[in-house]
C-alpha positions as CSV (number, residue, x, y, z in Angstrom):
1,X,26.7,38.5,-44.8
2,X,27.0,36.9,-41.6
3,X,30.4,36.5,-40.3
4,X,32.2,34.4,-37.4
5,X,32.5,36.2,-33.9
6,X,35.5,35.8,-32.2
7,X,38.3,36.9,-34.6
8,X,39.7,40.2,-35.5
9,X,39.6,40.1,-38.8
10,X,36.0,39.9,-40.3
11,X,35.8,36.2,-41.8
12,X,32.7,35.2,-43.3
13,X,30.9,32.2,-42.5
14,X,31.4,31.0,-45.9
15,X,34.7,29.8,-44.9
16,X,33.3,27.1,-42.5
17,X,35.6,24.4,-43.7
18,X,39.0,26.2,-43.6
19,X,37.9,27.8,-40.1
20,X,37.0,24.5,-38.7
21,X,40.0,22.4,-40.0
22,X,42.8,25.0,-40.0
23,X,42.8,24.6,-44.0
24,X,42.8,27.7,-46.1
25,X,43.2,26.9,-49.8
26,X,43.7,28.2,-53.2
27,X,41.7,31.5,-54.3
28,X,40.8,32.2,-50.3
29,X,40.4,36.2,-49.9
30,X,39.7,37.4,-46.8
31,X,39.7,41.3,-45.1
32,X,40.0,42.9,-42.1
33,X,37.5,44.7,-42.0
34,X,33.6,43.9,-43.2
35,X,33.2,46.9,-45.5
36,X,35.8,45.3,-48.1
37,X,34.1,42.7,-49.0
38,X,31.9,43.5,-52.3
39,X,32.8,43.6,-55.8
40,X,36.3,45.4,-56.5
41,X,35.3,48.6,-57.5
42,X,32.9,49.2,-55.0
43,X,35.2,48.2,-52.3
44,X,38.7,48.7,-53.2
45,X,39.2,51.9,-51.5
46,X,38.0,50.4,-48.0
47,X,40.6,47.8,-48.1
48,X,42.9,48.0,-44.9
49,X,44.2,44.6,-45.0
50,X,43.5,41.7,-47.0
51,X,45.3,38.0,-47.6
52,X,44.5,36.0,-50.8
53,X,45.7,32.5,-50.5
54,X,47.6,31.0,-53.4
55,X,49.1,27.6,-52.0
56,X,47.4,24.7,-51.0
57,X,45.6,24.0,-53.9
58,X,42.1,23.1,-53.3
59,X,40.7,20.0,-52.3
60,X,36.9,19.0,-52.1
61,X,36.9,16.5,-49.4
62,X,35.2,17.3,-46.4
63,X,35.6,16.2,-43.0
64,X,32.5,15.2,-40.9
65,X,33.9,13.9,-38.1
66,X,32.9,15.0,-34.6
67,X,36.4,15.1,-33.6
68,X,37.5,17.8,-36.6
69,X,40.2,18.7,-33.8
70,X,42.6,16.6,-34.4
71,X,42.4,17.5,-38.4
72,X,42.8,21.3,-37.0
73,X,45.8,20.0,-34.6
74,X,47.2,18.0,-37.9
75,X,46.9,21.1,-40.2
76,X,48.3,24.0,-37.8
77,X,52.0,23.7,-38.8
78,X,51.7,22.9,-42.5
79,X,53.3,25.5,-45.1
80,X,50.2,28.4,-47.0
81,X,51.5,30.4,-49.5
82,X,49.8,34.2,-48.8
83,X,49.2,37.2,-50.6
84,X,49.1,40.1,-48.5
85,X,47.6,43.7,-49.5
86,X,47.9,46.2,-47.8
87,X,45.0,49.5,-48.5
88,X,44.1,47.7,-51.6
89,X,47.4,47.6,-53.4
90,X,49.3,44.3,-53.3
91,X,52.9,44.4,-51.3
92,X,55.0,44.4,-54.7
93,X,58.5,44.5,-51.8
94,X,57.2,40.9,-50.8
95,X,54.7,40.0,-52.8
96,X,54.2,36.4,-51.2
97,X,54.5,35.1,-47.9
98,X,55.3,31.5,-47.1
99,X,54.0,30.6,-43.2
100,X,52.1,28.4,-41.8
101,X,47.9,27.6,-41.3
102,X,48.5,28.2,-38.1
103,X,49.8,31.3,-37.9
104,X,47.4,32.2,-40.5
105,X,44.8,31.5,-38.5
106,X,45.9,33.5,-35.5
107,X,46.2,36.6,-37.6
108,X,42.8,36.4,-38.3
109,X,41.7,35.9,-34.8
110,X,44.5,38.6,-33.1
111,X,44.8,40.9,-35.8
112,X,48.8,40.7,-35.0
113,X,50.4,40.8,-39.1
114,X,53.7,39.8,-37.7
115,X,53.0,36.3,-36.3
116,X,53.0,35.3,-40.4
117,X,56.9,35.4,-39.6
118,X,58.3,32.3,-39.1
119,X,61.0,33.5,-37.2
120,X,58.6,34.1,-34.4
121,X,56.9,32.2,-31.5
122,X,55.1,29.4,-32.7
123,X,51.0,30.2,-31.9
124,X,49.7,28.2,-29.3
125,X,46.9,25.7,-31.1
126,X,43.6,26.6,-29.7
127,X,41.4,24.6,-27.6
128,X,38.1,22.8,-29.2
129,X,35.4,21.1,-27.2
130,X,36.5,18.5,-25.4
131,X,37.9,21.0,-23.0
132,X,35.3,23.2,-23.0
133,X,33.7,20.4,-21.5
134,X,35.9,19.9,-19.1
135,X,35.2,23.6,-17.7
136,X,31.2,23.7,-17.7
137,X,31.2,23.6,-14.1
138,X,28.7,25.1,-11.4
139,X,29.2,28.9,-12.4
140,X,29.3,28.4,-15.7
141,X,25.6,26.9,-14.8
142,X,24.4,29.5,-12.6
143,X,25.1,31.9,-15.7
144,X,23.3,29.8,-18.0
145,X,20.5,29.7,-15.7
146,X,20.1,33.8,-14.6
147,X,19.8,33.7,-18.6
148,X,16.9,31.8,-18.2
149,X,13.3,33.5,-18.9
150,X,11.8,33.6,-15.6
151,X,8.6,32.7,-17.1
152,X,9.6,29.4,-17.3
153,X,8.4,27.5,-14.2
154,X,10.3,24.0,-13.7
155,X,13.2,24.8,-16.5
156,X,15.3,21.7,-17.3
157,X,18.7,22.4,-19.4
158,X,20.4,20.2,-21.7
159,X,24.4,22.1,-21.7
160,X,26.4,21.3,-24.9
161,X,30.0,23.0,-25.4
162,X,29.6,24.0,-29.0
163,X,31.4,24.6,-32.3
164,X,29.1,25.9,-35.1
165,X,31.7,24.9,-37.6
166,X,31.4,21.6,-36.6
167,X,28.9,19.4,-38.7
168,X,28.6,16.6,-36.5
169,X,27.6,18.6,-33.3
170,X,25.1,21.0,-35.0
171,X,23.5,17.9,-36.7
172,X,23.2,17.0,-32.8
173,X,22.5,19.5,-31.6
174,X,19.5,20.0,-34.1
175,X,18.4,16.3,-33.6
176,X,17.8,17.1,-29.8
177,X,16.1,20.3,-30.3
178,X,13.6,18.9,-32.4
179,X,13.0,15.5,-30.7
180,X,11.7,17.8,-27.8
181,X,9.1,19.8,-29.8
182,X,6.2,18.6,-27.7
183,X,8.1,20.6,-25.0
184,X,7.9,24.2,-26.9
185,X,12.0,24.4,-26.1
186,X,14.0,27.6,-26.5
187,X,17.8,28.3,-27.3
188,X,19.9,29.8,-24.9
189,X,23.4,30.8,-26.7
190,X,26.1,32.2,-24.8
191,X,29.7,33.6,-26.4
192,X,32.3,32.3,-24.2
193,X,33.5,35.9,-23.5
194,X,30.3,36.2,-21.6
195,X,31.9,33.6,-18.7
196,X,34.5,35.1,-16.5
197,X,36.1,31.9,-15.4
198,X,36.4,30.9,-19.6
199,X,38.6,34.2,-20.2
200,X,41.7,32.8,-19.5
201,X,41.6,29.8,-21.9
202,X,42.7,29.9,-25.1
203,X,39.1,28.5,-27.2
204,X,38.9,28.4,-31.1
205,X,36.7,31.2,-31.6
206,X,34.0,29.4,-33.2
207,X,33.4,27.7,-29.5
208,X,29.8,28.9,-27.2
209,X,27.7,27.1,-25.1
210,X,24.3,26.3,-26.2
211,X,21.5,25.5,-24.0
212,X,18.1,23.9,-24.7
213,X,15.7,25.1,-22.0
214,X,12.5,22.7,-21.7
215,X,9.7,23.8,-19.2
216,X,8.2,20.5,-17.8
217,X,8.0,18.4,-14.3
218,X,8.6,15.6,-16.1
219,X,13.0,15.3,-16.5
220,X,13.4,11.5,-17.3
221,X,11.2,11.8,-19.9
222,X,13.1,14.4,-21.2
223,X,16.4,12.5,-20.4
224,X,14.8,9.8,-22.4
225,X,14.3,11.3,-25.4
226,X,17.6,12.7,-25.6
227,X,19.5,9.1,-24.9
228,X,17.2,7.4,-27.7
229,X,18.4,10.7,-29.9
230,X,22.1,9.8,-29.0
231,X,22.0,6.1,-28.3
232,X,24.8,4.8,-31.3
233,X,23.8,2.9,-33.7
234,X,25.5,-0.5,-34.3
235,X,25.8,-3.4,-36.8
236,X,27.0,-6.7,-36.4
237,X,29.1,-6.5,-39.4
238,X,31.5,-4.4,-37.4
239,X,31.2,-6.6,-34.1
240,X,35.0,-7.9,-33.8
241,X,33.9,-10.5,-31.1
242,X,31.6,-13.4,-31.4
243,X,29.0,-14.6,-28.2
244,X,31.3,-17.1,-27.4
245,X,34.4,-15.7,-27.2
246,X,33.7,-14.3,-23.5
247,X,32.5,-17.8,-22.5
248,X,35.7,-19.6,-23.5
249,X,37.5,-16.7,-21.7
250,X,39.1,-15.8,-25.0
251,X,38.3,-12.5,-24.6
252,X,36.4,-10.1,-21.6
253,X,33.3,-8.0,-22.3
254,X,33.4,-4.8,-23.4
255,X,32.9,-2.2,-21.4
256,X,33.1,0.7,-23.9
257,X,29.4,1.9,-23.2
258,X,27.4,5.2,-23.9
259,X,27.8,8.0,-21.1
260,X,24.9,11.0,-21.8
261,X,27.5,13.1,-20.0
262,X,30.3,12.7,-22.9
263,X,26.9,14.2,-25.1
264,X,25.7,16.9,-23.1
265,X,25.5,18.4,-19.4
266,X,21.6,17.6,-18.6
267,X,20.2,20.1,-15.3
268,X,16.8,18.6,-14.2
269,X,14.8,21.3,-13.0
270,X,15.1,19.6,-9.4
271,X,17.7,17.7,-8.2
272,X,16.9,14.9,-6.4
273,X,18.6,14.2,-2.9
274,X,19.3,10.8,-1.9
275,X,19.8,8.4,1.8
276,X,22.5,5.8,1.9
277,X,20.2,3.5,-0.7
278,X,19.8,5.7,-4.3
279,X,15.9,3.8,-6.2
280,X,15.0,5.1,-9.4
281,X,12.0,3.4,-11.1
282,X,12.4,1.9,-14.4
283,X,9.2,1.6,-16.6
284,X,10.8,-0.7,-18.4
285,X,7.0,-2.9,-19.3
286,X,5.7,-2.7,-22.7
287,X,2.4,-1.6,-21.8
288,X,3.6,0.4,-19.0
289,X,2.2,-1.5,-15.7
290,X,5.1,-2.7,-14.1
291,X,7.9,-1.2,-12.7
292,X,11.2,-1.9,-11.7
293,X,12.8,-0.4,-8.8
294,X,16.8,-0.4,-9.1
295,X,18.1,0.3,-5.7
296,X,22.3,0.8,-4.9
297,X,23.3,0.9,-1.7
298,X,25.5,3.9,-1.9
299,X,27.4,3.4,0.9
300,X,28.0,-0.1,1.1
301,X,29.4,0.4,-2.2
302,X,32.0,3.5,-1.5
303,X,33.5,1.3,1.4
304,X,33.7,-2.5,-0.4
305,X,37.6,-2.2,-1.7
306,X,36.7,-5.3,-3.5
307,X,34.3,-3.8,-6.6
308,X,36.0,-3.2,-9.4
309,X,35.6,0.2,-10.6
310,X,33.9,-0.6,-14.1
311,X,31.3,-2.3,-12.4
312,X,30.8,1.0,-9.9
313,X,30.9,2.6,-12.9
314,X,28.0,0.8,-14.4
315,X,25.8,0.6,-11.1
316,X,26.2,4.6,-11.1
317,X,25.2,5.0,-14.6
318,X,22.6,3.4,-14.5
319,X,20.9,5.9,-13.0
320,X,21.0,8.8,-16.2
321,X,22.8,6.2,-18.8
322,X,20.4,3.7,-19.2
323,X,18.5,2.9,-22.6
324,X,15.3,2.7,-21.3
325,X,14.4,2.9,-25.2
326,X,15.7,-0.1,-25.8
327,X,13.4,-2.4,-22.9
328,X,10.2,-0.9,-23.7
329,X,10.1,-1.7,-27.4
330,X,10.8,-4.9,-27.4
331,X,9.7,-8.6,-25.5
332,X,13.0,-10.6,-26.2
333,X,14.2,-11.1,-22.4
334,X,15.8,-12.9,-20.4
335,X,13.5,-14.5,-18.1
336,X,11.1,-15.9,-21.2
337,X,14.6,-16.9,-23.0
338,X,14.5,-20.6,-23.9
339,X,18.4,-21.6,-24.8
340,X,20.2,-24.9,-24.1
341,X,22.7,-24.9,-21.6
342,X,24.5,-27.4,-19.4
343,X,25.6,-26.6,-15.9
344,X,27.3,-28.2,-12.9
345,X,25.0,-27.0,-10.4
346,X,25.8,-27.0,-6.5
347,X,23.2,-27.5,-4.1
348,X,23.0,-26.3,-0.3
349,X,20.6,-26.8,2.5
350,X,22.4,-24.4,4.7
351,X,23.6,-21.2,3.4
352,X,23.4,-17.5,4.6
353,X,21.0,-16.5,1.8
354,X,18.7,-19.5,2.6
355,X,18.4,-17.9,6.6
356,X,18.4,-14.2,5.1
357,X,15.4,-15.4,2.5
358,X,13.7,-17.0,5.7
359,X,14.3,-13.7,8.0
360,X,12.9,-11.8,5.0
361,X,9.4,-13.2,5.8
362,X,8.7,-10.7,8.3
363,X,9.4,-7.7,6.2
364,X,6.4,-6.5,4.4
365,X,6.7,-2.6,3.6
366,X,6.2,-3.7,-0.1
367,X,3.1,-5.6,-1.7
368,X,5.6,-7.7,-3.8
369,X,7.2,-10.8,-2.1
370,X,10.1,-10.0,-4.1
371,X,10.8,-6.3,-3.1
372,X,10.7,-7.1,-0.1
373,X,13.3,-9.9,0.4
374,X,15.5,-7.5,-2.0
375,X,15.4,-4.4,0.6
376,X,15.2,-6.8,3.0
377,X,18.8,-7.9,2.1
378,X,20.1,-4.4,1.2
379,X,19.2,-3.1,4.6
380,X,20.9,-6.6,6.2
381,X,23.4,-8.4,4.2
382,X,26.5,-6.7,3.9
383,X,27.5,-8.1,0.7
384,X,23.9,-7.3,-1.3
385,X,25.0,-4.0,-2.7
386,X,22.2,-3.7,-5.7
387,X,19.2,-4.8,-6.4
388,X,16.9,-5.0,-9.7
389,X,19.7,-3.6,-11.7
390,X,18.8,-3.3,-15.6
391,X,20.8,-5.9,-18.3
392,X,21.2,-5.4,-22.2
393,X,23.4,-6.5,-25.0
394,X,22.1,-5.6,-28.6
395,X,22.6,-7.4,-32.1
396,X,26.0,-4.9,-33.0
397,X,27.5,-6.2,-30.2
398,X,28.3,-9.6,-31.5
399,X,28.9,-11.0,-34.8
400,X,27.0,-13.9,-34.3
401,X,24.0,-12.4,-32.3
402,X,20.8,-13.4,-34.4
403,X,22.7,-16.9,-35.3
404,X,22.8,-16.8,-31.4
405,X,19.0,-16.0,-30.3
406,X,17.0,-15.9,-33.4
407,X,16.5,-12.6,-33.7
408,X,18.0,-8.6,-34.0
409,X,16.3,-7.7,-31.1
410,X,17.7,-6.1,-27.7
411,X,18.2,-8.9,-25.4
412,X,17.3,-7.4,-21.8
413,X,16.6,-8.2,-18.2
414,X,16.7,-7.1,-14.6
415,X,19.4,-9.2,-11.9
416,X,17.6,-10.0,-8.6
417,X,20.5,-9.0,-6.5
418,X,23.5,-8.6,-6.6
419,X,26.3,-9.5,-4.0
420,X,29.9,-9.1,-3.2
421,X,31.1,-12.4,-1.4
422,X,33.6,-12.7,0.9
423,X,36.3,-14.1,-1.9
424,X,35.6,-10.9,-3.6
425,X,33.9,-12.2,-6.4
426,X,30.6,-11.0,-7.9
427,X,27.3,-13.3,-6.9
428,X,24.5,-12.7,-9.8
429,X,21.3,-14.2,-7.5
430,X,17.9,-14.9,-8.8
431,X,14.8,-15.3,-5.9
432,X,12.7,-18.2,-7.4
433,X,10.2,-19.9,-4.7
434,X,9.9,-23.4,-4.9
435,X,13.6,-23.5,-6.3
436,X,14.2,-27.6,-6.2
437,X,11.5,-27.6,-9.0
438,X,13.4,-25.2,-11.3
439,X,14.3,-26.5,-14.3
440,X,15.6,-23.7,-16.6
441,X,16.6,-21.2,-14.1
442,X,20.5,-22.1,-14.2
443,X,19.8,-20.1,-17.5
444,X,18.3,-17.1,-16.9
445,X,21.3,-16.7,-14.2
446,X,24.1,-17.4,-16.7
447,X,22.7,-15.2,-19.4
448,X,22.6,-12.2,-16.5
449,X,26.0,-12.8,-15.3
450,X,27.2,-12.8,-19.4
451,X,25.3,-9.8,-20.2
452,X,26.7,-7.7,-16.9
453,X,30.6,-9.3,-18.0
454,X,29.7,-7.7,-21.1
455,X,28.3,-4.4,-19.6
456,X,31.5,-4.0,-17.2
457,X,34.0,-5.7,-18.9
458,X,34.7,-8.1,-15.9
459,X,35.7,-11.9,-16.9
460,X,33.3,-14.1,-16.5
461,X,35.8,-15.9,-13.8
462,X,35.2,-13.3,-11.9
463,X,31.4,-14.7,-11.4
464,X,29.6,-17.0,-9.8
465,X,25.8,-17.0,-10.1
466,X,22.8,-19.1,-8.9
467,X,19.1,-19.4,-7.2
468,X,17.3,-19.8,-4.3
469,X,14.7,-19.8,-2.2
470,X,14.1,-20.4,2.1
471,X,15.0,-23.8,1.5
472,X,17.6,-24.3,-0.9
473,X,19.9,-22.4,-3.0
474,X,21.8,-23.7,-6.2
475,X,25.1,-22.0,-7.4
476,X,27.4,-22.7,-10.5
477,X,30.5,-21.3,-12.5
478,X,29.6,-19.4,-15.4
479,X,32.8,-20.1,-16.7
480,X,32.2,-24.1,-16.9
481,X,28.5,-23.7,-18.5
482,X,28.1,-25.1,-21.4
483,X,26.0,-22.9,-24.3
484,X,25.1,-25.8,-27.0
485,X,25.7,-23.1,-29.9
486,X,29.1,-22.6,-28.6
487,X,29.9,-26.5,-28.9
488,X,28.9,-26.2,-32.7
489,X,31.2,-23.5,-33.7
C-alpha cells in the first residue's frame, strides 16, 4: 500500500481526491498508524486512532483542473461529520464529531486530535504550487543540481513545483518526460523537507520538486520540445474578438501570451552571457537553411522611459517563449501574404533613416545586405532598439481567422526593425531596395504592426509603420488602413 508522505497519520494514496481537494466523504476510514489498515480482525487490535467519515455524502465528480487550489481553499471551512475510535473501540461519550475539512485535514498531517474542536484556532490553509514557485530560487537549484549524477556531462534541468495529487500537473509532467525520450532523461524527486530555506513555509504535504535531468549540448532543442509540449491549444469558437475589431480600435490586442516560466524552471546546462545587444538565432525555415538573427539592444531598451512594458515584456520573451513550432511547420507568412488593403501612404526624400540606410553602405561584417543595415542601425540609431523580431497570431485567436486568410494556419513573420521615435510611438520598418517600385509592401508593414498590437496588447494608435530604402522612405497610420474584409462585415 503506498501511502502519502508528509502527514502524521498514515493516509493511503487511495484518497487522492479528498487529499487534493480538502473533501473527505461518506464511508472515508483512515488510521494513524499503517499497521491498521487490513481486514478487521486482523487489524483491530493495532488500532491507535482511526476517523470514519459519515457526513458529506459522496459525490462522484472530479475536479481536473490545474488550479485544484482554489477547490481546497473553497472546501477548508465546510462542516464533516467524524467518527472517531480510539484503540479500536468507537468513543460511545461522543460518538460523533461535527468540525470542519479543514481541521480534518490538519489532524491528519499534525497528528494534533484537538484541532477537531471548533472552539480552537482556525488551521492555517496550506500553501499549493503557485507559491512553491515563487520560492524555487538559486539554492533551491544548487540542491537540485549536487543531486545530480555526476556522470552526466552537460546536464540541463527542467524544475517543476509539484503536487502528485494533482491530475493536470502529473499529466504534464508525464507529457514532458516522454517528449524527451531521445535524450534518455532521468527523475530527480526531492521532498520539500529536504530544502532548508522551504522549512518554514507552510506546503500541502503532497507538494516536491521534480526535476527532469537531460544530458545533451543541445538546450533549445530541448526548450523546444517542451514549449510545443505546453504551447495551449486554441479554437476559434472560443475567440471573443474578431480581426477587425483591433483595426477599428474597438478593442486592443491581447496580450495574454504563453510564458515557459509559469510551466517550469528550465537550467540550460550553460548559461549564456550577453554584451549590451542580446542575438539568438531563430531557425525558423522549413527546410532549415535560413536563419534569423533577433537582436535587442539591451541597454538602449532599459533606459527608453518611453516603451511600454508589455512590449519589453515581449522583446524579452522572445528569447525562451517563442513557438518556434509554430514557424517551422508551416509556409503561410507574411511577406508572401497577398491581402487587399488601402493606405494613405507618406513619402519623403529626406529622412534620418534614408541617411542611416545610406551610411549603412560601408558596414559589411555580415554577407547579407540586410544584417548589415539592421546592426548597422542598432549600433547607431538611438531609437532602433530590435531587430528581426519574430511575429505570430494563430487561427484561436480570432473568430473570423480562416474567413480572414483562407486558411487555419499560423500566420507568421519577422519585423525588419523596430524603432522608438521621438513622439514615443512604436515605428514597425521594413528595408526594401528599390522601394518607389513597391507595390504591396504597405501590406506586409500593416500586417506586422497588427500582429505585434496583438502580441503586446498596444493599440494600434500607438503605431506607425512603413518602408524604405537610401532613397526614399514611405510611412502610414495603421489605424487609417483600410483591410477590404473589414469593409464587408
Amino acid at each position: 500500500m503506498e501511502v502519502y508522505d508528509g502527514f502524521s497519520w498514515t493516509v493511503p494514496k487511495a484518497f487522492k481526491d479528498a487529499i487534493a481537494s480538502c473533501a473527505f466523504e461518506e464511508g472515508d476510514t483512515l488510521y494513524s498508524t499503517k499497521m491498521a489498515y487490513g481486514t478487521w480482525g486482523e487489524v483491530v487490535d493495532k488500532i491507535d486512532h482511526a476517523i470514519q467519515v459519515h457526513f458529506p455524502a459522496r459525490n462522484s465528480s472530479k475536479n481536473t483542473s490545474e488550479d485544484i487550489a482554489s477547490v481546497f481553499k473553497a472546501n477548508w471551512n465546510t462542516t464533516v461529520k467524524v467518527e472517531f475510535v480510539i484503540g479500536g473501540e468507537p468513543n460511545n461519550k461522543d460518538k460523533f464529531i461535527y468540525t470542519t475539512q479543514g481541521r480534518l485535514f490538519t489532524l491528519l498531517q499534525t497528528g494534533n486530535i484537538g484541532v477537531l474542536n471548533n472552539d480552537n484556532e482556525i488551521p492555517k490553509i496550506p500553501l499549493f504550487v503557485a507559491e512553491l514557485k515563487k520560492h524555487i530560487n538559486g539554492d533551491v537549484i544548487e540542491l537540485i543540481k549536487k543531486n545530480v549524477d555526476e556522470e552526466f556531462d552537460k546536464p540541463n534541468l527542467v524544475i517543476m513545483a509539484y503536487d502528485e495529487t494533482n491530475d493536470a500537473l502529473v499529466d504534464k509532467f508525464k507529457s514532458i518526460f516522454y517528449s524527451l525520450h531521445e535524450f534518455k532523461p532521468e527523475v530527480i524527486d526531492l521532498s520539500l523537507s529536504k530544502f532548508a530555506s522551504l522549512k518554514k513555509y507552510h506546503f500541502h504535504p503532497a507538494l516536491s520538486i521534480r526535476s527532469i535531468v537531460i544530458d545533451s549540448n543541445s538546450p533549445e532543442k530541448i526548450r523546444d520540445i517542451i514549449k510545443k509540449v505546453l504551447w495551449p491549444k486554441r479554437d476559434s469558437k472560443n475567440a471573443t474578438k474578431s480581426f477587425c475589431d483591433i483595426l477599428t480600435k474597438a478593442r486592443s490586442g491581447s496580450s495574454n501570451s504563453f510564458k515557459l516560466r509559469n510551466h517550469i524552471l528550465f537550467i540550460p546546462y550553460q548559461e549564456k552571457k550577453y554584451s549590451e545587444i542580446r542575438v539568438h538565432s531563430f531557425d525558423h525555415s522549413r527546410n532549415h537553411t535560413h536563419y534569423f538573427r533577433y537582436r535587442l539592444h539591451i541597454t538602449k531598451m532599459t533606459k527608453q522611459s518611453k516603451i511600454p512594458k508589455s512590449l519589453k515584456n515581449y522583446l524579452e520573451r522572445l528569447f525562451t517563449d517563442c513557438p518556434n513550432h509554430l514557424f517551422i511547420k508551416t509556409d503561410f507568412r507574411v511577406s508572401k501574404l497577398k491581402m487587399e488593403i488601402g493606405v494613405d501612404l507618406l513619402h519623403h526624400e529626406s529622412h534620418k533613416l534614408i541617411k542611416l540606410a545610406k551610411d549603412s553602405r560601408e558596414f559589411n561584417k555580415f554577407k547579407s545586405r540586410h544584417e548589415n543595415l539592421e546592426r548597422y542601425l542598432l549600433d547607431n540609431d538611438k531609437g532602433t532598439i530590435a531587430v528581426e523580431l519574430p511575429l505570430w497570431i494563430e487561427e484561436g485567436e480570432f473568430k473570423d481567422f480562416k474567413k480572414v486568410f483562407n486558411t487555419k494556419e499560423p500566420l507568421v513573420g519577422h519585423i525588419d526593425i523596430l524603432r522608438i521615435e521621438d513622439d514615443g510611438k512604436i515605428a514597425v520598418w521594413d528595408y526594401k531596395p528599390n522601394a518607389f517600385k513597391e507595390t504591396k509592401a504597405h501590406v506586409q508593414v500593416f500586417l506586422y504592426t497588427y500582429m505585434l498590437s496583438v502580441r503586446t496588447g498596444i493599440k494600434l494608435s500607438n503605431f506607425i509603420c512603413g518602408y524604405f530604402d537610401e532613397v526614399d522612405v514611405y510611412q502610414f497610420n495603421p489605424c487609417e488602413a483600410i483591410v477590404d474584409y473589414c469593409k464587408n462585415t
